[in-house]
Structure formats: structure tokens, C-alpha cells
Backbone bond lengths (Angstrom), bond angles and torsions (degrees), N, CA, C in turn:
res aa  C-N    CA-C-N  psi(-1)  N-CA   C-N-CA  omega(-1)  CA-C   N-CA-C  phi
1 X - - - 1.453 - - 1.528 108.61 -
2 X 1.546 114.34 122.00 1.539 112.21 166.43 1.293 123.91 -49.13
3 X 1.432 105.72 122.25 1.749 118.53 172.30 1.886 105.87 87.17
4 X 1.167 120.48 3.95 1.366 124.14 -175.95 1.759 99.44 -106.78
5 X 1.571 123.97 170.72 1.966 103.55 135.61 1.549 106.94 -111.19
6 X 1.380 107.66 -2.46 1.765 90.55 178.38 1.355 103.54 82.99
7 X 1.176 102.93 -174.05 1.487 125.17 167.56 1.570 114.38 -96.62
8 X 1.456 94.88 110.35 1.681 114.29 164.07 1.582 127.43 -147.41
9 X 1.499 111.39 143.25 1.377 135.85 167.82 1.321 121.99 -74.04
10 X 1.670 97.66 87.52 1.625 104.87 -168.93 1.697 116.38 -152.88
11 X 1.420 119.87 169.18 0.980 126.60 -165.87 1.555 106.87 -78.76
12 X 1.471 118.30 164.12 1.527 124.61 177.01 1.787 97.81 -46.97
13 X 1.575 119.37 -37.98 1.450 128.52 -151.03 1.660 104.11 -100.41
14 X 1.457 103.93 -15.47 1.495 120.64 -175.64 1.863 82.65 -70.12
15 X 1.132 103.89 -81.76 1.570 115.27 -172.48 1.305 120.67 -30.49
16 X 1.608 115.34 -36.96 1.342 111.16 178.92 1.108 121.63 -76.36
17 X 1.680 103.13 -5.81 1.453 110.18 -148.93 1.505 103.94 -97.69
18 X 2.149 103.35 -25.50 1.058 130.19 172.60 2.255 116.65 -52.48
19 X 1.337 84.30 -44.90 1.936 113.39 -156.85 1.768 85.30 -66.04
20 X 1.882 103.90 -57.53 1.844 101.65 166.86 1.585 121.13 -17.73
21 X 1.259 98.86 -91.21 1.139 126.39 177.64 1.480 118.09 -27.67
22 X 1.035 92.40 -60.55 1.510 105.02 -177.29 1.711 118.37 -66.58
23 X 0.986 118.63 -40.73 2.080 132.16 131.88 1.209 109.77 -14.49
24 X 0.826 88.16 -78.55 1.912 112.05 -156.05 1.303 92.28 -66.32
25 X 1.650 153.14 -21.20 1.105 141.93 179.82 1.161 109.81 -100.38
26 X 1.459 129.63 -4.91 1.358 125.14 -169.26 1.709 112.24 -72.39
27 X 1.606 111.13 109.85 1.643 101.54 177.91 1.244 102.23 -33.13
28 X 1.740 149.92 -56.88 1.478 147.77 -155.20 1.665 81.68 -28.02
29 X 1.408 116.04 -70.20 1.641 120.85 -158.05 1.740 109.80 -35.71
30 X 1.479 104.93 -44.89 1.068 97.74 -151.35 1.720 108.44 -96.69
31 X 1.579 116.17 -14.65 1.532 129.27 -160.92 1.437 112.14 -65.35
32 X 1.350 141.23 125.68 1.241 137.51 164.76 1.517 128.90 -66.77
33 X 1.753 93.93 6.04 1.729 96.04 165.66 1.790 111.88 -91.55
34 X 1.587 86.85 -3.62 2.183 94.03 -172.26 1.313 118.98 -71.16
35 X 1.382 143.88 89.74 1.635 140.27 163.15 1.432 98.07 26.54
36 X 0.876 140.72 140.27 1.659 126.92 131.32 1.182 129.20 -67.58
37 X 1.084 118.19 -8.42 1.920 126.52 179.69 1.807 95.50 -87.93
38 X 1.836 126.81 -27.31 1.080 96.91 174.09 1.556 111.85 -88.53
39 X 1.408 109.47 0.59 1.878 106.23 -171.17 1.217 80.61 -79.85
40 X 1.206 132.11 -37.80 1.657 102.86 -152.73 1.872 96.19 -86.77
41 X 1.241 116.15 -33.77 1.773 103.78 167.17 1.676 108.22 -50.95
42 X 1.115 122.46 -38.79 1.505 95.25 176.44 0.971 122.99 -72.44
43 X 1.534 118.78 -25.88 1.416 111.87 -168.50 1.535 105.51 -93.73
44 X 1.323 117.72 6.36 1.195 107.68 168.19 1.662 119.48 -88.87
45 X 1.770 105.06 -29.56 1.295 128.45 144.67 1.614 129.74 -12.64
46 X 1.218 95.83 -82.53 1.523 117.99 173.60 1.776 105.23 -68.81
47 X 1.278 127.19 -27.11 1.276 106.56 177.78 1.988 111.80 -72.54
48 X 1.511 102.26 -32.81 1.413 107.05 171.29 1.446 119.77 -66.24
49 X 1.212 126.82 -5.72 1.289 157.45 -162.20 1.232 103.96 -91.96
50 X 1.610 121.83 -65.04 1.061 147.45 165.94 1.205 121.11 -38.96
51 X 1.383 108.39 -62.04 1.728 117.38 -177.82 1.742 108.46 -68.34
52 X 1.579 117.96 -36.36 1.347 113.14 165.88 2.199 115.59 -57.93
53 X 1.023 100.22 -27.22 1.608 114.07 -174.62 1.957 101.26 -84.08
54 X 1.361 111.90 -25.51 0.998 127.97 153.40 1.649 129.59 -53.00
55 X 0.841 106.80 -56.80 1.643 134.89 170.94 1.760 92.47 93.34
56 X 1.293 118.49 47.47 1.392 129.39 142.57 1.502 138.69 -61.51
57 X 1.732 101.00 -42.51 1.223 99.73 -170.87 1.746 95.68 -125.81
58 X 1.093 109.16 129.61 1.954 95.24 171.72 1.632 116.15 -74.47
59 X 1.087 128.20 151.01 1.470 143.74 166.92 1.216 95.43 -141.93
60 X 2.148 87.70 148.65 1.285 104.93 179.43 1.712 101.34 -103.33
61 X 0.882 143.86 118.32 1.550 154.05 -165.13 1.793 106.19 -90.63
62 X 1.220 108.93 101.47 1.669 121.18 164.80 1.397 113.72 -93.81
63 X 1.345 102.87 114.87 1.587 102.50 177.80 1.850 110.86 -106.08
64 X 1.040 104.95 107.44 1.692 105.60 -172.03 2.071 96.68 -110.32
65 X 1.453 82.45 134.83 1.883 91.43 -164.60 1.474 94.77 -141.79
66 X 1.623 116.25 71.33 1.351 121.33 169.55 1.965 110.77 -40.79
67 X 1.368 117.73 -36.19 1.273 95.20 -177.54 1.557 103.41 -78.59
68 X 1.116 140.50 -4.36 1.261 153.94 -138.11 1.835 119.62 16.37
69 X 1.717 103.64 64.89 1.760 107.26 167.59 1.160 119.64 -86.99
70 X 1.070 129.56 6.99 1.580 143.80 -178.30 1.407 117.00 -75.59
71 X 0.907 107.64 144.64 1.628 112.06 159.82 1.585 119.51 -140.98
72 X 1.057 114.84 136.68 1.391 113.41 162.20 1.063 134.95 -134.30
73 X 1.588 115.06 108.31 1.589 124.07 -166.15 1.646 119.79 -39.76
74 X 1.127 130.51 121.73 1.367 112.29 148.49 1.362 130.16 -105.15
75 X 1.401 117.72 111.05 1.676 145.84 -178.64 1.644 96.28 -30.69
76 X 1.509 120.45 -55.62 1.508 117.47 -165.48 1.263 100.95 -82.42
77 X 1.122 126.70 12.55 2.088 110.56 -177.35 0.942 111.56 -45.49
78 X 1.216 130.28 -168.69 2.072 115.61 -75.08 1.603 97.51 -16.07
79 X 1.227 108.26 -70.74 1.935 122.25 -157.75 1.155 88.96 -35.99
80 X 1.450 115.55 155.55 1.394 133.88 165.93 1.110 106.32 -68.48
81 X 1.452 122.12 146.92 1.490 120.45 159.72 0.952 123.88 -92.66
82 X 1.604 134.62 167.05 1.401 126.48 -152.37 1.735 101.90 -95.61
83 X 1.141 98.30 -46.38 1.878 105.23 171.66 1.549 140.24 -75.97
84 X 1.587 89.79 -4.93 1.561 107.65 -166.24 1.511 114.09 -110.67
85 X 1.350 119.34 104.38 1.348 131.23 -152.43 2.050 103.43 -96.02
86 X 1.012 117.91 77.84 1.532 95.54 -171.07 1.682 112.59 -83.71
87 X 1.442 112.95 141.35 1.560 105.73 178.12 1.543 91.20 -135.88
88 X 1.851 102.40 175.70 1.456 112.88 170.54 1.310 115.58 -124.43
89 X 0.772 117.82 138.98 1.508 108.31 -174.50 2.138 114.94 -137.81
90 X 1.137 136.01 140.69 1.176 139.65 155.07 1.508 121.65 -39.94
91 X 1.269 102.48 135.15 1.642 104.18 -176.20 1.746 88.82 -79.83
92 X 1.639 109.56 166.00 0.936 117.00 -162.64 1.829 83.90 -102.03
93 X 1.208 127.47 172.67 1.770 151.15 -156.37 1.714 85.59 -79.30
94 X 1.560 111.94 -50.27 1.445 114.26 -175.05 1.619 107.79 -79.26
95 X 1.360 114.62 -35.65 1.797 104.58 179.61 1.707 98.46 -55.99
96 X 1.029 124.16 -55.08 1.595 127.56 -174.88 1.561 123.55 -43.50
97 X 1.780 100.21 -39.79 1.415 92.28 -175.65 1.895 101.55 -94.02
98 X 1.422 115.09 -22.38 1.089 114.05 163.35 2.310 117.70 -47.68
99 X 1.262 75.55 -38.63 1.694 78.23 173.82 1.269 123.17 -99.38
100 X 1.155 119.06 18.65 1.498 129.26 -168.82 1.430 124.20 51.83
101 X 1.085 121.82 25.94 1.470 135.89 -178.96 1.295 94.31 -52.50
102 X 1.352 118.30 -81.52 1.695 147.44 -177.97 1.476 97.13 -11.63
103 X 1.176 121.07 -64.18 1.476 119.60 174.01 1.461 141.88 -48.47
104 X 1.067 98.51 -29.31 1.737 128.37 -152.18 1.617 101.91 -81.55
105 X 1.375 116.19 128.91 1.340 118.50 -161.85 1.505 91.43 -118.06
106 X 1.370 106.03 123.46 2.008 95.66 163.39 1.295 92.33 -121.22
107 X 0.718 150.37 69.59 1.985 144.36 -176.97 1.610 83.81 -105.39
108 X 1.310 126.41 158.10 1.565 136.34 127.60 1.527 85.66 84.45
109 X 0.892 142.35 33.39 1.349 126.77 -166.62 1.884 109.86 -111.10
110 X 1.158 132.69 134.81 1.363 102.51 166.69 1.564 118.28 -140.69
């Protein structure tokens, strides 16, 4: 789907490689109604983009998935892995009503 990635089975580098792509194809880049001060922020964007896809620059990558569909393998299981930071955290009052939580009745249910 244009401007989405959907659902895919891929590497930390697959994904970045996905977010590229998906940049770099956006008519915004290419339209002669677009600022030029924002073409050139993207493309300055995607070149920093690049050099991380490079393995130029390190980033530390936070993946926060209020609905929580994510997964992310860890290679060393059980053992901890050395790069893989897992935390838990509370949806925020707005992630909930953004997800329709707020609504959602389980009372009486069986």
C-alpha cells in the first residue's frame, strides 16, 4: 500500500531499507508544486538514512507499538542479548482512545 509498509517479515535493516524506499518514491520528492527547502530536507533526510543503511552512522532504534503487533526475535534466547533492550511500558490515556480501548466493554462476558 502507498505511503504505508504493511505487514512484513524483515530485518532491523530490511525495514530501514523499506522507510528508504518508500521516501525516495514519494511524488512530494518529485512535484514542482513542493517548496524546495522541503525537497532538499528530505533529501538531506534520506541521505542520513543512507549512511545509517550504510553502517556509517550508529542509531539506537526504539520500536514503541502501542497496539503491540510487533515482534522482535531475539537470536540469544533464553540468554539475554547484548543489543536487545526489552521494556514495558503503559499505553498513554490518548494511545487507548486512539485504539478504541476507551470504549471496549468486557464486563459480564464469558
Amino acid at each position: 500500500t502507498p505511503s504505508t509498509l504493511g505487514s512484513s517479515f524483515t530485518t532491523v535493516e530490511g525495514l530501514l531499507q523499506l522507510i528508504y524506499e518508500q521516501l525516495a518514491q514519494n511524488p512530494f520528492m518529485h512535484s514542482e508544486d513542493s517548496a524546495t527547502s522541503d525537497q532538499r530536507s528530505m533529501q538531506s533526510f534520506l541521505s542520513k538514512l543512507q549512511d545509517v543503511l550504510d553502517g556509517k552512522v550508529d542509531v539506537v532504534i526504539v520500536l514503541e507499538d502501542p497496539a503491540g503487533n510487533s515482534y522482535v526475535q531475539d537470536l540469544y534466547a533464553p540468554d539475554p542479548g547484548p543489543y536487545l533492550q526489552k521494556s514495558r511500558f503503559e499505553r498513554t490515556e490518548e494511545q487507548k482512545e486512539e485504539l478504541g480501548l476507551n470504549d471496549m466493554h468486557t464486563e459480564g462476558f464469558s
